[in-house]
KEKOLRO-716970 format. One record per residue (C-alpha): residue number from 1; x, y, z. Coordinates in nm, 4 decimals. Example, Ala and Ser with C-alpha at 12.3 -4.5 7.8 and 13.67 -1.06 7.14 Angstrom:
// KEKOLRO-716970
num u v w
1 1.2300 -0.4500 0.7800
2 1.3670 -0.1060 0.7140
//
This chain:
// KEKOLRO-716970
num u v w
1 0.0000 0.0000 0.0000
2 0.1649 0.3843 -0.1270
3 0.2440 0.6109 0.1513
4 -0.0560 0.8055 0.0231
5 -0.3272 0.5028 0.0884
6 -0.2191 0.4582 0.3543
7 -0.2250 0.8393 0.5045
8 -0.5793 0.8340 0.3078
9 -0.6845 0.5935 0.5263
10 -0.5007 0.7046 0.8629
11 -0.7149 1.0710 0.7810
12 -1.0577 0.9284 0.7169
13 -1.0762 0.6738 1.0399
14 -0.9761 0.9784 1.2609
15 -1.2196 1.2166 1.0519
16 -1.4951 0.9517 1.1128
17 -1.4158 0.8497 1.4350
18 -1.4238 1.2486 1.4939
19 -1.7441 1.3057 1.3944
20 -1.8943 1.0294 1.5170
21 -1.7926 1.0654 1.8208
22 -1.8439 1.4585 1.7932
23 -2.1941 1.3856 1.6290
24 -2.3144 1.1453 1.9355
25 -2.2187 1.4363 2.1985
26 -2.3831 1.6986 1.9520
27 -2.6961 1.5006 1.9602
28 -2.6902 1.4889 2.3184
29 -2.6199 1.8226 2.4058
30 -2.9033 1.9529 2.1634
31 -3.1555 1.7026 2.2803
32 -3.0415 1.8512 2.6463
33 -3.0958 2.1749 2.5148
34 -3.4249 2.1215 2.3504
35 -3.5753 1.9457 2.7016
36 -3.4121 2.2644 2.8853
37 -3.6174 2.4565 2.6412
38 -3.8931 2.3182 2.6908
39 -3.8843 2.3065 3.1139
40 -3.8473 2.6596 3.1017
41 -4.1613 2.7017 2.8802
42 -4.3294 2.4757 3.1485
43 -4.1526 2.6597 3.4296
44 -4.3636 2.9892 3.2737
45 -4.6706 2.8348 3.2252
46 -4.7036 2.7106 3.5387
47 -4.6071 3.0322 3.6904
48 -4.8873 3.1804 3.4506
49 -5.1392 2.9417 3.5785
50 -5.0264 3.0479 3.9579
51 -5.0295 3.4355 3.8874
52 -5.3762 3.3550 3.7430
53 -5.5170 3.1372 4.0357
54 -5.3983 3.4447 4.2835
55 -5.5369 3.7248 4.0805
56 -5.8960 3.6040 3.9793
57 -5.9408 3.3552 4.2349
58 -6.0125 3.0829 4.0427
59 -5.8959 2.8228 3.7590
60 -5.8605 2.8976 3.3862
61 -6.0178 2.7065 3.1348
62 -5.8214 2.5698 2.8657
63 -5.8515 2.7535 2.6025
64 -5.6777 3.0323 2.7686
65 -5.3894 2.8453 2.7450
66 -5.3043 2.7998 2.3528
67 -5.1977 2.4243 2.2511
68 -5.0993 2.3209 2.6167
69 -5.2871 2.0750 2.8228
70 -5.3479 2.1472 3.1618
71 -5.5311 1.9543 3.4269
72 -5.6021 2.0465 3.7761
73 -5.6647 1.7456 3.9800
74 -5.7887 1.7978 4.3610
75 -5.5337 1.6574 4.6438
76 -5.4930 1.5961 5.0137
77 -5.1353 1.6713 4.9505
78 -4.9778 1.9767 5.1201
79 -4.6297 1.9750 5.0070
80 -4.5709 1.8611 4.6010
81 -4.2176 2.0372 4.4694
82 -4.2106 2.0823 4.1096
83 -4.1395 1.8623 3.8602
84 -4.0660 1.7770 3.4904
85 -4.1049 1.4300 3.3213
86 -4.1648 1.2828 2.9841
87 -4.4931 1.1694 2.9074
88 -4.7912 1.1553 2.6053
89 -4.9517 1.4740 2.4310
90 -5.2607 1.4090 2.2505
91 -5.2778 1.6071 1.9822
92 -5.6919 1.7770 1.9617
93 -5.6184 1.9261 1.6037
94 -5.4719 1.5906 1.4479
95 -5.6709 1.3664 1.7096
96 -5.2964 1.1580 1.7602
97 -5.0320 1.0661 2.0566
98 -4.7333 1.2349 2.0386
99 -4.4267 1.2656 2.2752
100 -4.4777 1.5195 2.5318
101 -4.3362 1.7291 2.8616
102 -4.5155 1.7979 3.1513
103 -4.4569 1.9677 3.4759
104 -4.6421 1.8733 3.7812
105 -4.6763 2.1455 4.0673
106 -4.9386 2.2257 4.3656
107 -5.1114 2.5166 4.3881
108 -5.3875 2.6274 4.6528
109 -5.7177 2.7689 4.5891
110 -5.9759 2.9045 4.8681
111 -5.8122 2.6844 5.0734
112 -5.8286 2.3409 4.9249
113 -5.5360 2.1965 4.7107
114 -5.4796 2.1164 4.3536
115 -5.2286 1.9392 4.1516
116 -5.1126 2.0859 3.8117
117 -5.0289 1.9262 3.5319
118 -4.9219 2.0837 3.2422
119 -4.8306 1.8911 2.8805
120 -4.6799 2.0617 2.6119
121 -4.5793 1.8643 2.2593
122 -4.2409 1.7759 2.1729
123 -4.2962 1.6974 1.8159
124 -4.1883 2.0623 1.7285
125 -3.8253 1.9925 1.9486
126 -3.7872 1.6203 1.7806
127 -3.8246 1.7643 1.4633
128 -3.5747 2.0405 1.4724
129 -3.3463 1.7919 1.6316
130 -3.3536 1.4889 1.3803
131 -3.3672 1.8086 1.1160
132 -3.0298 1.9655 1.3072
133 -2.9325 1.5497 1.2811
134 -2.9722 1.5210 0.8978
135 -2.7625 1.7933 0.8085
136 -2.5159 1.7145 1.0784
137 -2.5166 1.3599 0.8531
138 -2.5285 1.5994 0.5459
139 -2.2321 1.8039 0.6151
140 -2.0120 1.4972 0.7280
141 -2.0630 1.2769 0.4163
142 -1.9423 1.5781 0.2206
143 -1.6556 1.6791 0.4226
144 -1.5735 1.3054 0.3591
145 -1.5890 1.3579 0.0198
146 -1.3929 1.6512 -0.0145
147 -1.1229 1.4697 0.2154
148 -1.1405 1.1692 -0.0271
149 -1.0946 1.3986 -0.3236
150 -0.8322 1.6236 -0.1500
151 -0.6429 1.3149 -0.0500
152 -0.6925 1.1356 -0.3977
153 -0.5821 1.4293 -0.6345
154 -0.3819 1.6911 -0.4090
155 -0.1730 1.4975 -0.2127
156 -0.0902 1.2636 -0.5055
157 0.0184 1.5928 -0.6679
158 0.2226 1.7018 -0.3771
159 0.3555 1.3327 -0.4013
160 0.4530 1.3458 -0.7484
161 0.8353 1.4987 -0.7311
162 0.8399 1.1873 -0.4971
163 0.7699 0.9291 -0.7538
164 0.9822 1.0904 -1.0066
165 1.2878 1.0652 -0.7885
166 1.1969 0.6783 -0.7445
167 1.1209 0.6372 -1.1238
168 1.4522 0.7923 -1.2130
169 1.6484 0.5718 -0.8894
170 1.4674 0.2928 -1.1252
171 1.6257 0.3564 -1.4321
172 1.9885 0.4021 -1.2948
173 2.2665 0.2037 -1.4161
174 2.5826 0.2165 -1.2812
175 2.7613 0.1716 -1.5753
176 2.6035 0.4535 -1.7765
177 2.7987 0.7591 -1.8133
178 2.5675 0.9739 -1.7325
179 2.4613 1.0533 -1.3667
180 2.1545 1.0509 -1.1690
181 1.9668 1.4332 -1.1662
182 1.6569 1.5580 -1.0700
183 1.4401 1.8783 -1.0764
184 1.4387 2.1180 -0.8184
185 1.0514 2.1335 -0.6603
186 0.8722 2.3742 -0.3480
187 0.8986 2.1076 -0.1199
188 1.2107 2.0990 0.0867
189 1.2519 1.7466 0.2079
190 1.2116 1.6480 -0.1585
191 1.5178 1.8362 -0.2750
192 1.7116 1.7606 0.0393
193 1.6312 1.4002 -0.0531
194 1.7089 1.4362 -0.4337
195 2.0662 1.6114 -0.3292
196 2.1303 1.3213 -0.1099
197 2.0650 1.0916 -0.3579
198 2.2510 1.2832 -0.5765
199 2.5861 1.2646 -0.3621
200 2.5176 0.8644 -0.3175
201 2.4807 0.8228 -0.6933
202 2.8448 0.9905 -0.7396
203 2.9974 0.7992 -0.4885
204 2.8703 0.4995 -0.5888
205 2.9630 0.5751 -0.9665
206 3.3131 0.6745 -0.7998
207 3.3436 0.3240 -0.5927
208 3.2170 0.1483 -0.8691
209 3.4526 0.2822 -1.1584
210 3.7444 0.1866 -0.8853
211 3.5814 -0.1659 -0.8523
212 3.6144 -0.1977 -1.2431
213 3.9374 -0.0834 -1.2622
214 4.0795 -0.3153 -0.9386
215 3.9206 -0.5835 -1.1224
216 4.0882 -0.5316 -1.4365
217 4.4334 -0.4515 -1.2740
218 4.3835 -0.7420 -1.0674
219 4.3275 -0.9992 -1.3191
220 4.5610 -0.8887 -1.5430
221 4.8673 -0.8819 -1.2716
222 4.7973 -1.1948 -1.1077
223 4.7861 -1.3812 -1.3783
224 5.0606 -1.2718 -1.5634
225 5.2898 -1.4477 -1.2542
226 5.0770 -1.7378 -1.2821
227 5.1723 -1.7532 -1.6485
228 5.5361 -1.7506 -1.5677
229 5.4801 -2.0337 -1.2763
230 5.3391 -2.2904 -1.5464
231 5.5762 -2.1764 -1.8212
232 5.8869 -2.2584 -1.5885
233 5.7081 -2.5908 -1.4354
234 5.6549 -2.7127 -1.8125
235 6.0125 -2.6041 -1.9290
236 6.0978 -2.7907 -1.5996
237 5.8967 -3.1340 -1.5874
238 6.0769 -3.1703 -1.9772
239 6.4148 -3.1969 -1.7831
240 6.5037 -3.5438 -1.8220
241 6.7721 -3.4927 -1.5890
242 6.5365 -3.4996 -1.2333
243 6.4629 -3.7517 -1.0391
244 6.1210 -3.8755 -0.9686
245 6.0806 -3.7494 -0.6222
246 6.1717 -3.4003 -0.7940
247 5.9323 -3.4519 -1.1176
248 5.6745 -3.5557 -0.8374
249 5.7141 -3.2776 -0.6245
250 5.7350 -3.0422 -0.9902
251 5.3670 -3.1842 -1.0699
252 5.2363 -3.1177 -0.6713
253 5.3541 -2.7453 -0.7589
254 5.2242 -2.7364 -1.0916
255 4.8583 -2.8380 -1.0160
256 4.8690 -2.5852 -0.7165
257 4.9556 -2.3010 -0.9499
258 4.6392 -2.4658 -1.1881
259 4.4237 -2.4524 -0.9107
260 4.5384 -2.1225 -0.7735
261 4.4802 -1.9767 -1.1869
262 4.1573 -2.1330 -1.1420
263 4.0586 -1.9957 -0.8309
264 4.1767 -1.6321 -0.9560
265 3.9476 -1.6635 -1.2544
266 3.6317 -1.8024 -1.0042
267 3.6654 -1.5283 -0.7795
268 3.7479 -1.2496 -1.0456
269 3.4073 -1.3906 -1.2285
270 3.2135 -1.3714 -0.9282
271 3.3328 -0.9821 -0.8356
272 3.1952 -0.9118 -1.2004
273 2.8840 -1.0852 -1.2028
274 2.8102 -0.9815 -0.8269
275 2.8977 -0.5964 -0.9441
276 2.7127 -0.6341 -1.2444
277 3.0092 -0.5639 -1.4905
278 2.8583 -0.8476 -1.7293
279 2.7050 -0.6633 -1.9733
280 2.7057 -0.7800 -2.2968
281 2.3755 -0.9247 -2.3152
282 2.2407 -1.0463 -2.6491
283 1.9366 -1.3160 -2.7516
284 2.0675 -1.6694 -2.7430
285 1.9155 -2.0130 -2.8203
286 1.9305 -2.1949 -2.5316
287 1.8574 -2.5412 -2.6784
288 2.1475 -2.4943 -2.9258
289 2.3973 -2.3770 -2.6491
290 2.3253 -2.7143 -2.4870
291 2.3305 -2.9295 -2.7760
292 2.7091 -2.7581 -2.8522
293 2.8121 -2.8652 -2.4756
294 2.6525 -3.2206 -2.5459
295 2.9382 -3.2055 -2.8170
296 3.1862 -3.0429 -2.6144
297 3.1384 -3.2883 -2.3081
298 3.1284 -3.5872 -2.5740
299 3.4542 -3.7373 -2.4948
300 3.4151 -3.7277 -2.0704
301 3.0784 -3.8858 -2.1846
302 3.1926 -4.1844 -2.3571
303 3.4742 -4.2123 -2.1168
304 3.2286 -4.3037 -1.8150
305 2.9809 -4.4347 -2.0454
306 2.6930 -4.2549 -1.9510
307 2.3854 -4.2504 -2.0596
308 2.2955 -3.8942 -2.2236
309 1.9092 -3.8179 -2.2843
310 1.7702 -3.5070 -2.4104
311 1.4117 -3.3186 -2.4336
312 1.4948 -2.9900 -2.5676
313 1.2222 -2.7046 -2.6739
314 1.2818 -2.4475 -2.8632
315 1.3671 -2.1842 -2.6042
316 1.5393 -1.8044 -2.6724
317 1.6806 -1.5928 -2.3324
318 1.8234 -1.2594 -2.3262
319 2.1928 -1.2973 -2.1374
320 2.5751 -1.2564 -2.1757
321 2.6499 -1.5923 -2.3989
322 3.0024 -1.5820 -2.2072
323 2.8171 -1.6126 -1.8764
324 2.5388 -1.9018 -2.0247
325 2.8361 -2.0831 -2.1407
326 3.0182 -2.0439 -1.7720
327 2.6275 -2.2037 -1.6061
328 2.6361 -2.4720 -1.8825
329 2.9938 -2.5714 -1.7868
330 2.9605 -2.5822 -1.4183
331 2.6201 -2.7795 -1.4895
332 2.7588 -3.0508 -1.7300
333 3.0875 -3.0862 -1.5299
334 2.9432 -3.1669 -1.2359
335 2.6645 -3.3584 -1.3985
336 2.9496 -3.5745 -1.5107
337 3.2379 -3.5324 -1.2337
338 3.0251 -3.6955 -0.9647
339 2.8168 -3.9219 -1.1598
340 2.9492 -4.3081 -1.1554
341 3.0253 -4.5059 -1.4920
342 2.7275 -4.6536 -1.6892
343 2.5006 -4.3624 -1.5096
344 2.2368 -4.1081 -1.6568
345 2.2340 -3.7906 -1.7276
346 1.9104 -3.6683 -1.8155
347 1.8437 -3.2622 -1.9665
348 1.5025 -3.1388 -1.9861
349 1.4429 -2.7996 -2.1097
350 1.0737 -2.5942 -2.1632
351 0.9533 -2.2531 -2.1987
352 0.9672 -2.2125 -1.8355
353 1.2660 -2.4543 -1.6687
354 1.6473 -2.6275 -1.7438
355 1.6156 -2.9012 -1.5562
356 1.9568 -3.1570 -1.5055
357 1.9176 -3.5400 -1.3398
358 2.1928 -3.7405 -1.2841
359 2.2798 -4.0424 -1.0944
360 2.5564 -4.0003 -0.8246
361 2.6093 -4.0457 -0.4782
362 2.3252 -4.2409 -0.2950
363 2.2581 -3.9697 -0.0584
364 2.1062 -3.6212 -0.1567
365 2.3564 -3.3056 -0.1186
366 2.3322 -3.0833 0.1967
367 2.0893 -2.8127 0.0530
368 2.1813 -2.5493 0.3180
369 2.5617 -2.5491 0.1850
370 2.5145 -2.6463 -0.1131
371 2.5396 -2.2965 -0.3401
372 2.7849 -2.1298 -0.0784
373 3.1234 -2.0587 -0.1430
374 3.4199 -2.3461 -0.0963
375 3.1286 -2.6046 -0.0472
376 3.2716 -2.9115 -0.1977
377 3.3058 -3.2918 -0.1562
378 3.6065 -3.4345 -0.0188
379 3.7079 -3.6229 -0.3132
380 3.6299 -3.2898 -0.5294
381 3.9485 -3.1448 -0.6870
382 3.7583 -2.8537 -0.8604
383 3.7704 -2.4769 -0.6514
384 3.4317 -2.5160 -0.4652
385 3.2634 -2.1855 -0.6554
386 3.1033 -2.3585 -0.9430
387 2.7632 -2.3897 -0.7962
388 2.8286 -2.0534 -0.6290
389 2.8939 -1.9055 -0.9915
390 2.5804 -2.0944 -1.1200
391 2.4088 -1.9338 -0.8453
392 2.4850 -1.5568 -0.8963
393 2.4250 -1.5814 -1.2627
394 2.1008 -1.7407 -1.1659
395 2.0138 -1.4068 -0.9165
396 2.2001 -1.1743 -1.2266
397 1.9047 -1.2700 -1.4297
398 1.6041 -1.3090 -1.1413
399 1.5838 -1.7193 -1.2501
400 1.5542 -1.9372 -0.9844
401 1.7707 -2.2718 -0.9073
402 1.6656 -2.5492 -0.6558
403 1.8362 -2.8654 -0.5783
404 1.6734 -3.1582 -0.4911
405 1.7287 -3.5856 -0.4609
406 1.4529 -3.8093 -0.5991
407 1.4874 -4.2151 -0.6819
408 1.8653 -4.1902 -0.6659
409 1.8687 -3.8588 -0.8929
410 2.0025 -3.5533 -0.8068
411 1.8146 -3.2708 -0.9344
412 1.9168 -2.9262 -1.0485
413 1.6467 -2.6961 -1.1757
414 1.6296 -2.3826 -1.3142
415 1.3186 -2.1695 -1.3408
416 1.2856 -1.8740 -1.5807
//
């Protein structure tokens, strides 16, 4: 959910929760007003009815008394203080109940004792209030509105230097010459954050055209010793001249500096494909790559005679072909390394996976260690980054690899 939704939604549960709770003690407080209204209407027309009684010297009839019912009903009582309750109007002009007030008092007359009762309609108060109600309701569903609208197309405006910034932090590439920019905007934080994005960009460029060049430098000068370790190893094992415990120890130095050439190259290869510096991406035919490494691998085939089945599709991805050839490689070689004579090696490729089965060890590989750096078997004389290589090229390209062991088959598979 956007920052925006989600301030959207933060703003209209308080607004609601606002008026609702705001409406309830509004509702309330005019209904209390309306009944204190009222009570001091009754308060006056009993007071009327008393300054009446004292001045004639006798009751009034109704009709002296508008709309308002009033009853005078004889008592023994001597002491009745006033008061105010809800009851039942009956309405003479429209012959119906309605909700009422009343106020009950005493008053004395040539002596004797009468209790007043005066009921006055509350139709007229209900009304106003459920009329003050509805455009209480009125109001609030359009100040919703115009917070829904105000949130929708305002704030996404104010939002919108925002969203460029991320668009454009998007697009970056590191390896393009030019540099991240953006447009200067009224809202502070925005260009703060656009000038500190700005400085990160250039130092990243910075650290990563140092990266390229270390990588380069490095390659180049530690393998140009290496080259001059195996030249003087071969020009020395051809020395007829040594004695096998020197031509022995000659060949334990030799396949060191091998292994220490190929470790240079694994490591070198994953600093490039980790930093992205593969970039020479082009359409390839991934069923005809494999068929060419069926070829290639022909004569390790034949020499543990395995058994080589293929179901290839037609299937075209969009990758460096040095870096496809690099998976296919590590895939085939250890499809074939750690497989026994007279095994399988199975290849099944769709529009969606690269699958590889092979027979092998009768146990399934530890899946936790599997794809991490100098995870090999003991017997293994390879460098222990193959499947680590296989894996970054896999993340390089958002594909997914799993490993698994089913019916003696170890299981490599590759999901587009």
């Amino acid at each position: 959910m956007k920052l925006s939704a989600h301030y959207s939604k933060a703003s209209i549960i308080i607004t609601i929760s606002v008026l609702v709770a705001g409406g309830i003690i509004y509702f309330f407080t005019i209904n209390k007003l309306g009944r204190t209204q009222l009570d001091r209407d009754l308060a006056e027309e009993f007071e009327e009815v008393v300054n009446y009684v004292n001045l004639n010297g006798k009751l009034p009839n109704q009709v002296e008394f508008d709309e308002d019912q009033t009853v005078f009903i004889k008592t023994k009582d001597t002491n009745l203080p006033l008061r105010f309750f809800d009851t039942v109007y009956n309405n003479p002009k429209e012959k119906k109940p309605e909700p009422g007030r009343a106020v009950a008092g005493l008053i004395m007359l040539k002596g004797e004792h009468y209790k007043v009762i005066i009921t006055e309609s509350r139709e007229g108060t209900e009304y106003l209030i459920q009329l003050i109600g509805i455009i209480t309701l009125i109001l609030t569903v359009c100040l919703l509105l115009v917070l829904l609208i105000t949130n929708r197309y305002i704030l996404n405006g104010l939002w919108k230097p925002f969203y460029d910034t991320l668009n454009k932090l998007k697009a970056f590439n590191i390896s393009d010459s030019q540099g991240f920019s953006a447009n200067q905007n009224k809202v502070d934080e925005f260009n703060e954050l656009n000038e500190v994005v700005q400085t990160m960009s250039k130092r990243i460029k910075n650290d990563y055209r140092h990266l390229k060049q270390f990588t380069e430098n490095a390659s180049h000068e530690m393998m140009t010793p290496l080259a001059v370790i195996t030249s003087k190893l071969d020009t020395l094992i051809q020395d007829e001249s040594l004695k096998p415990e020197q031509l022995d120890q000659i060949n334990d130095i030799y396949s060191a500096a091998g292994k220490l050439s190929r470790l240079n190259q694994s490591l070198l290869l994953l600093l490039k494909i980790e930093n992205n510096l593969v970039d020479d991406s082009e359409l390839l035919s991934l069923d005809e790559l494999i068929n060419q490494k069926v070829r290639q691998f022909h004569e390790l085939i034949v020499d543990k005679n395995l058994q080589v089945n293929g179901f290839l599709d037609n299937k075209q991805i969009t990758a460096s072909k040095y870096l496809v050839d690099i998976l296919l490689n590590n895939l085939f070689s250890n499809a074939i390394r750690h497989n026994y004579n007279y095994g399988s090696l199975m290849i099944t490729l769709t529009n969606d996976k690269l699958i590889f089965q092979n027979t092998g060890p009768e146990k399934p590989l530890d899946v936790d260690n599997l794809f991490g750096r100098f995870q090999k078997g003991q017997k293994s004389e390879g460098t222990g980054l193959g499947l680590t290589i296989v894996k970054n090229i896999c993340n390089l390209y958002h594909w997914d690899i799993d490993y698994s062991f089913e019916k003696g088959m170890h299981i490599f598979e590759i999901r587009f």
